[in-house]
GUZALUM-138918 format. One record per residue (C-alpha): y negated, x negated, z. Coordinates in pm, whole numbers, plus 50000, padded with zeros to 5 digits. Each point is the difference from the previous one (the first is absolute). Layout:
N
YXZ/...
# end
This chain:
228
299665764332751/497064971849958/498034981050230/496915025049934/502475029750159/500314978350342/497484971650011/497135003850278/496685009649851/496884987850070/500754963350104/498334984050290/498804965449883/497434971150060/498004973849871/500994966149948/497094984550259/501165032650215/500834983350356/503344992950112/499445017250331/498475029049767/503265002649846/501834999250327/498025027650134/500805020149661/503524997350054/500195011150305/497915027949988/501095014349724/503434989850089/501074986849664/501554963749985/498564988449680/496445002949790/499034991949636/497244978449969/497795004949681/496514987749868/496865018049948/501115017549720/503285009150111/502464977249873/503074991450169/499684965050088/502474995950304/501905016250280/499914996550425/502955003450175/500924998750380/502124975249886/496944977849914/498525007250381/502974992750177/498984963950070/496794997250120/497974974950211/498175031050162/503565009850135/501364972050052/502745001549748/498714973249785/502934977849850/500464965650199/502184975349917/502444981350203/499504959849921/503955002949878/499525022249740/496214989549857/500954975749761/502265028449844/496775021649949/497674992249669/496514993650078/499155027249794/502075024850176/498104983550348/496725006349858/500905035649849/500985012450313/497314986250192/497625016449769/501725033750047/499304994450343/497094992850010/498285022149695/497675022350072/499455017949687/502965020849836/499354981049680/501824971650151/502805013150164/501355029949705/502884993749749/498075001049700/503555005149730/500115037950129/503695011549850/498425038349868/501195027049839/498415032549784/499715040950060/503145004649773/502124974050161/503735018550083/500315001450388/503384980749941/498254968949846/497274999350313/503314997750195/501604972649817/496584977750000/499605008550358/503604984950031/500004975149796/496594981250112/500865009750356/496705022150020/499055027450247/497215015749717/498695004049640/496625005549891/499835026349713/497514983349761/498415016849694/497334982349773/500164973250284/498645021950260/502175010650315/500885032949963/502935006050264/502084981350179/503965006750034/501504985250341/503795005050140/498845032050198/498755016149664/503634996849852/501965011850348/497315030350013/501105007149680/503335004450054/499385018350340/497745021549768/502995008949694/500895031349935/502065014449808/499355015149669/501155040149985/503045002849780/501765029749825/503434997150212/502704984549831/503195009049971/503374983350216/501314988549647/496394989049921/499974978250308/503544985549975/498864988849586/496794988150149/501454979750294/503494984449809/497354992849707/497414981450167/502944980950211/501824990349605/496984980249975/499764978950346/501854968749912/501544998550391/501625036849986/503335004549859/499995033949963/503564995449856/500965003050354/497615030850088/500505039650046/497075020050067/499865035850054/496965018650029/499955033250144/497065022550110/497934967349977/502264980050236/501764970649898/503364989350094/500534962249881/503844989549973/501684970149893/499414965150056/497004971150028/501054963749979/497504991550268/497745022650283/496904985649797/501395023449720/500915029250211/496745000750196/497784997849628/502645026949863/498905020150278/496254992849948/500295009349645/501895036150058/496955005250272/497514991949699/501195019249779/497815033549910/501875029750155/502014987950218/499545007650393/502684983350166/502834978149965/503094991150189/500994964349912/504374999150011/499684964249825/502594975850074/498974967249959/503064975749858/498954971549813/501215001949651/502814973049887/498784974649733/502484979949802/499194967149857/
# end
């Protein structure tokens, strides 16, 4: 799955010499909490966040200072913040270095830059125009959206080779110390875990596996004697 399979199409955006309180209005009415900003021809040339409204001298929530702590704050930082505001005009308030990402980008890479750069949403760019935009919600919709694909049944050996396979390969199982009988699609796991973190991703695992539609966990969990 790619960001064009979940990404929210067509974007709302503005100019930069929109109006700060334009913007405002925009995100609440259209109840989003962030808008692209691109020129007259398109171009992605920055992002607004709530983030970059939170503080305010409209509200009231503009940053002040307490005499202790500003000679520990850069008069650039002083100025910058003042100008955010203060700013009128979007141009001077949006993060211009927009972190972006394509139509074919794998969901699972949107979710490790939304991690990584502790972001809430990534515009889907193509030819450097905004095409989409992928937020949090888009990847938890997707999951509440997943269905399964139809499969021919498989058979109880099928799903015991399937399972004991897939679990040969996990570095943290030791299947050494596993049993699993399948039968009529429920699985019966016996034997021991060194730890509950094992027995409770064993479990997850036999519950993943194609074909199977229940399974009664008999783990014991012992941890597993290591000699030096």
């Amino acid at each position: 799955m790619n960001a064009h399979d979940v990404m929210a199409s067509p974007v709302v955006t503005v100019k930069p010499y929109s109006s700060v309180r334009e913007v405002a209005q925009l995100l609440l009415s259209r109840r989003i909490s962030a808008v692209p900003v691109v020129d007259d021809q398109g171009m992605l040339v920055g992002i607004v966040s709530e983030g970059d409204l939170m503080h305010r001298a409209e509200a009231g929530t503009e940053r002040r200072y307490s005499w202790w702590l500003r000679p520990f704050v850069s008069d650039w930082a002083a100025a910058d913040n003042y100008a955010r505001a203060h700013a009128s005009k979007v141009a001077d308030i949006m993060v211009r270095d927009v972190i972006t990402a394509t139509p074919e980008t794998p969901v699972q890479e949107i979710a490790a830059i939304l991690e990584k750069n502790r972001i809430k949403r990534v515009p889907i760019v193509k030819n450097g125009q905004v095409v989409g935009i992928v937020s949090r919600a888009n990847l938890i919709q997707a999951v509440a959206s997943h269905r399964e694909l139809l499969e021919v049944p498989l058979s109880d050996t099928e799903v015991r080779n399937t399972l004991l396979d897939h679990l040969k390969h996990q570095g943290w199982a030791h299947t050494s110390l596993l049993n699993v009988i399948v039968n009529g699609g429920v699985v019966d796991l016996w034997g021991f875990s060194e730890s509950e973190a094992e027995r409770k991703a064993i479990r997850i695992a036999a519950e993943q596996t194609p074909g199977v539609c229940a399974v009664n966990d008999h783990l014991m969990v012992q941890p597993i004697a290591r000699w030096s």
